[in-house]
Backbone as CSV, one residue per row, in Angstrom:
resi,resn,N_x,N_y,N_z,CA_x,CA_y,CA_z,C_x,C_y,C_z
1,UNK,71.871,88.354,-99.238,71.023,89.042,-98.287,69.871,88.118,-97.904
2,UNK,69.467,88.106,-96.677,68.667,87.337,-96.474,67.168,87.697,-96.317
3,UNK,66.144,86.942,-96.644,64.683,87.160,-97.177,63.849,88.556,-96.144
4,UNK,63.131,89.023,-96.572,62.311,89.928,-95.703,61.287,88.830,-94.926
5,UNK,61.156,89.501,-93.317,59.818,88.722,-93.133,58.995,89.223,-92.527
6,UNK,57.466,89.078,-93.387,56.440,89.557,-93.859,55.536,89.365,-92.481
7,UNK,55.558,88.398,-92.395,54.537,87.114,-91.270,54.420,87.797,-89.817
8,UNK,53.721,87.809,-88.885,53.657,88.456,-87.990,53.476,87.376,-86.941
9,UNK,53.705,87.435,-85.699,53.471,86.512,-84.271,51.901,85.962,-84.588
10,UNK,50.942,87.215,-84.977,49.653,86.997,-84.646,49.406,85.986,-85.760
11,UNK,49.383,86.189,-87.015,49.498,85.627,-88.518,50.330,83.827,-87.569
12,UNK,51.208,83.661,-87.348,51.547,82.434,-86.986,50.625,81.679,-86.032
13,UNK,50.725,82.460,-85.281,49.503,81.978,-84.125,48.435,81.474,-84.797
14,UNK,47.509,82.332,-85.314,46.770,82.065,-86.097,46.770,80.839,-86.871
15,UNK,47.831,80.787,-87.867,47.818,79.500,-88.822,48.238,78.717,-87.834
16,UNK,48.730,77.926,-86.628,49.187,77.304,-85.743,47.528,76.504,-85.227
17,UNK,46.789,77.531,-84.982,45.114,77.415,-84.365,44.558,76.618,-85.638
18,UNK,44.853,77.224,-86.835,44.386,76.796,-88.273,44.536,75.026,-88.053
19,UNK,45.900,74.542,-87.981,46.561,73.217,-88.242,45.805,72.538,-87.613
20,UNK,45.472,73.106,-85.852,45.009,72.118,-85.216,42.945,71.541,-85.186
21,UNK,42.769,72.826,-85.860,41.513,72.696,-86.183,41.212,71.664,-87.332
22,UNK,42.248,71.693,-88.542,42.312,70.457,-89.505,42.652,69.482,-88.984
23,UNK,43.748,69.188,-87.897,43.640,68.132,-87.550,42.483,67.609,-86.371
24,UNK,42.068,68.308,-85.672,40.198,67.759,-85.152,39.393,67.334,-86.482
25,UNK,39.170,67.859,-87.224,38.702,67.611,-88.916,39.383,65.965,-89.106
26,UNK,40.360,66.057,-89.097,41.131,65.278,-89.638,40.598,64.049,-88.988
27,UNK,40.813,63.789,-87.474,39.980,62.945,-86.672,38.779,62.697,-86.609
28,UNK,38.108,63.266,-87.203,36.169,63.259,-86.933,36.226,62.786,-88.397
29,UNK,37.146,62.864,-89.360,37.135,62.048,-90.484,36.985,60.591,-90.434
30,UNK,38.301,60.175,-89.704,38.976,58.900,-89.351,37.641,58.559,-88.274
31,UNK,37.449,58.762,-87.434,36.361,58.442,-86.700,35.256,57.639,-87.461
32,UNK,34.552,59.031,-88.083,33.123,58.722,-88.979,33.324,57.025,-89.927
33,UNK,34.423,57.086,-90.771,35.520,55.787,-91.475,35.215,54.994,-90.751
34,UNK,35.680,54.838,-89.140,35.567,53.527,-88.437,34.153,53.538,-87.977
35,UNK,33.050,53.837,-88.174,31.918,54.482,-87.251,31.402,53.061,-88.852
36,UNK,32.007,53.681,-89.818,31.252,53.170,-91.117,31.820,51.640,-91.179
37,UNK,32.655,51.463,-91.093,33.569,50.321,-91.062,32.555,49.278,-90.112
38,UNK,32.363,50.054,-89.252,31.371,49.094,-88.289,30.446,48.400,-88.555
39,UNK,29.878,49.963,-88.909,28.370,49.527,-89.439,28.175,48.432,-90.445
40,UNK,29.256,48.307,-91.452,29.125,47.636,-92.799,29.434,46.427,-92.218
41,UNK,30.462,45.988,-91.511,30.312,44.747,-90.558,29.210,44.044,-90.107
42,UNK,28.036,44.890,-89.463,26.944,44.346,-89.400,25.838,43.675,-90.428
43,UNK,26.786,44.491,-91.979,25.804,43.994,-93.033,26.044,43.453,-93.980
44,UNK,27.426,42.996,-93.541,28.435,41.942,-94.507,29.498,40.933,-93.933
45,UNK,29.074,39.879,-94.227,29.997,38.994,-93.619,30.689,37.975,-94.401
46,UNK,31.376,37.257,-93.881,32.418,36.584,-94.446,33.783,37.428,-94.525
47,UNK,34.499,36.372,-95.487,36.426,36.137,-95.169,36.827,38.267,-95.667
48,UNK,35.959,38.174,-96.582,36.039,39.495,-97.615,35.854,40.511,-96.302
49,UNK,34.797,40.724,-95.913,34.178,41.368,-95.095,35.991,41.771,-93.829
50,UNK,35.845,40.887,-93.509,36.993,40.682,-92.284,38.254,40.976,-92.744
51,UNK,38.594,40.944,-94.124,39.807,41.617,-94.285,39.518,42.378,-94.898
52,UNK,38.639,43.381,-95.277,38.148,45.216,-95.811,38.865,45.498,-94.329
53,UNK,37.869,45.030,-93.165,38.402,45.809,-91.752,39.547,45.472,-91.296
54,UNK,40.345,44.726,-91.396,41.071,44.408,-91.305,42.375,45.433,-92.019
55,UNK,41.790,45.426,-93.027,42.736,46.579,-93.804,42.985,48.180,-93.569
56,UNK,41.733,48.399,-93.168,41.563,49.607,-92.503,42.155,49.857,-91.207
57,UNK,41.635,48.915,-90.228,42.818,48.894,-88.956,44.391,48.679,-89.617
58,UNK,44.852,48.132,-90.341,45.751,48.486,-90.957,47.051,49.650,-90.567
59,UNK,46.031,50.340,-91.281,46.244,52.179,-91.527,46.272,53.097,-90.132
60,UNK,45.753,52.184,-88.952,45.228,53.341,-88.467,46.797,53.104,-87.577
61,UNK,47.891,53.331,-87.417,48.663,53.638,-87.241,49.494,55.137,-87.733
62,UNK,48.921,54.864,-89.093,49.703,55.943,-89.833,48.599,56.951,-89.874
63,UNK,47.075,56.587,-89.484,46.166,57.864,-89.603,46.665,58.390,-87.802
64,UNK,46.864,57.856,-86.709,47.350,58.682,-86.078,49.254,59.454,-85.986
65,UNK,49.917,58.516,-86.683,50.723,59.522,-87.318,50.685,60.851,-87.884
66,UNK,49.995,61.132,-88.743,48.906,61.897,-89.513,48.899,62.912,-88.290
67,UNK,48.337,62.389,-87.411,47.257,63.756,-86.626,48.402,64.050,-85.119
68,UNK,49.654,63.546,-85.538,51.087,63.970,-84.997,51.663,64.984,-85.747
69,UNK,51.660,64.521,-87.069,52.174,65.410,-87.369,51.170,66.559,-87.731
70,UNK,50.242,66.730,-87.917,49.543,67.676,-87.872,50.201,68.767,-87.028
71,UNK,49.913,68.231,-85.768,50.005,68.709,-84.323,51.597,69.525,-84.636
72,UNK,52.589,68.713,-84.721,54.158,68.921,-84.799,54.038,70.212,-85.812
73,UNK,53.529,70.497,-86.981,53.183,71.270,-87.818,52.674,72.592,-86.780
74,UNK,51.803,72.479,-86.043,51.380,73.734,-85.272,52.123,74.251,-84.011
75,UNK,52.719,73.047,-83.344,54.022,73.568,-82.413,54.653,74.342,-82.915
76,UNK,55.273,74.220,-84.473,56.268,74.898,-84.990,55.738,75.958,-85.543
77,UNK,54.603,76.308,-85.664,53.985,78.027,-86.479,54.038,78.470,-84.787
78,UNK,53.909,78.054,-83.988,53.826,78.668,-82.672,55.189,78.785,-81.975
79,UNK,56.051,78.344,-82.453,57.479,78.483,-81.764,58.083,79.391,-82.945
80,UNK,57.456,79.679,-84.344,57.994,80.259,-85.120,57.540,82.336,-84.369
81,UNK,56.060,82.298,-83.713,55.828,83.026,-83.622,55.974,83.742,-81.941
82,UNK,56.837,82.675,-81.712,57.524,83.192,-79.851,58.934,83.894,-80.255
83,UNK,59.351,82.757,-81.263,60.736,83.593,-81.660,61.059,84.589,-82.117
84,UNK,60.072,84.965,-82.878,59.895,86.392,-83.613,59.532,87.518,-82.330
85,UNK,58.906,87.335,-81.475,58.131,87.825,-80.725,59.446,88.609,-79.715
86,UNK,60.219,87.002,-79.527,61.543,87.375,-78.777,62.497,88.616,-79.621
87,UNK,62.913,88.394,-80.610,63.408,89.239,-81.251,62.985,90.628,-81.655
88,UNK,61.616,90.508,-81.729,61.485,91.943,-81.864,61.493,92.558,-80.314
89,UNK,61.540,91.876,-79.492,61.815,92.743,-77.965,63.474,92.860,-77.592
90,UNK,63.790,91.890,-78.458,65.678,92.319,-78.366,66.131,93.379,-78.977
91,UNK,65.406,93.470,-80.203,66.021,94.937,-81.277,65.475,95.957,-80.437
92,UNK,64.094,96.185,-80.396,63.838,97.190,-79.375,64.333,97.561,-78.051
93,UNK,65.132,96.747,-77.384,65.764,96.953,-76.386,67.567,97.681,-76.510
94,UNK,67.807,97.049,-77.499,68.950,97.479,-78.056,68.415,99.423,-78.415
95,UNK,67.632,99.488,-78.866,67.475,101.181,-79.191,67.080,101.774,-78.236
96,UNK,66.902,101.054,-76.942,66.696,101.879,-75.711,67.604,101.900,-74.735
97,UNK,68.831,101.395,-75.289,70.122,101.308,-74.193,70.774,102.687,-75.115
C-alpha cells in the first residue's frame, strides 16, 4: 500500500519560498567571503596572500552550483505542490460526473 500524504500545496509552496530564501542567505554569505577576501588582500601580500585568493576563487564554481541547486530544490517543492493541486481537482471531478 502506498504512503499517506500528509503535506498540503500550501505547506510545499511554502517550504519551496523557504529554499529560496536560504539560498539568498546562502549568497549574501558567499558575497560577505569575497567582500573579506578583498579586504585581506589589501592587508596582506605576497605569494601566500595570492594563493589564499586564489583558492577561494577556486570554489566559487561549486558555491554557485550550490545556489542551483538550492534553486532546483525549490522548483521541485513547487511542482510537487501543482501536482497535488492537479489531482485533487481530478478526484473531485470524478465525484461530480
Amino acid at each position: 500500500m502506498a504512503g499517506q500524504i500528509r503535506v498540503t500545496p500550501e505547506t510545499m509552496h511554502g517550504r519551496a519560498t523557504e529554499f529560496r530564501t536560504a539560498k539568498g542567505n546562502f549568497e549574501q554569505v558567499i558575497q560577505t567571503m569575497s567582500n573579506l577576501i578583498t579586504t585581506l588582500q589589501d592587508e596582506w601580500e605576497g605569494e601566500a596572500s595570492r594563493q589564499f585568493a586564489a583558492q577561494f576563487e577556486s570554489l566559487r564554481p561549486s558555491f554557485n552550483e550550490m545556489g542551483e541547486l538550492i534553486e532546483s530544490i525549490a522548483r521541485q517543492c513547487d511542482g510537487v505542490a501543482e501536482a497535488t493541486e492537479r489531482l485533487d481537482s481530478e478526484m473531485a471531478r470524478k465525484f461530480s460526473s
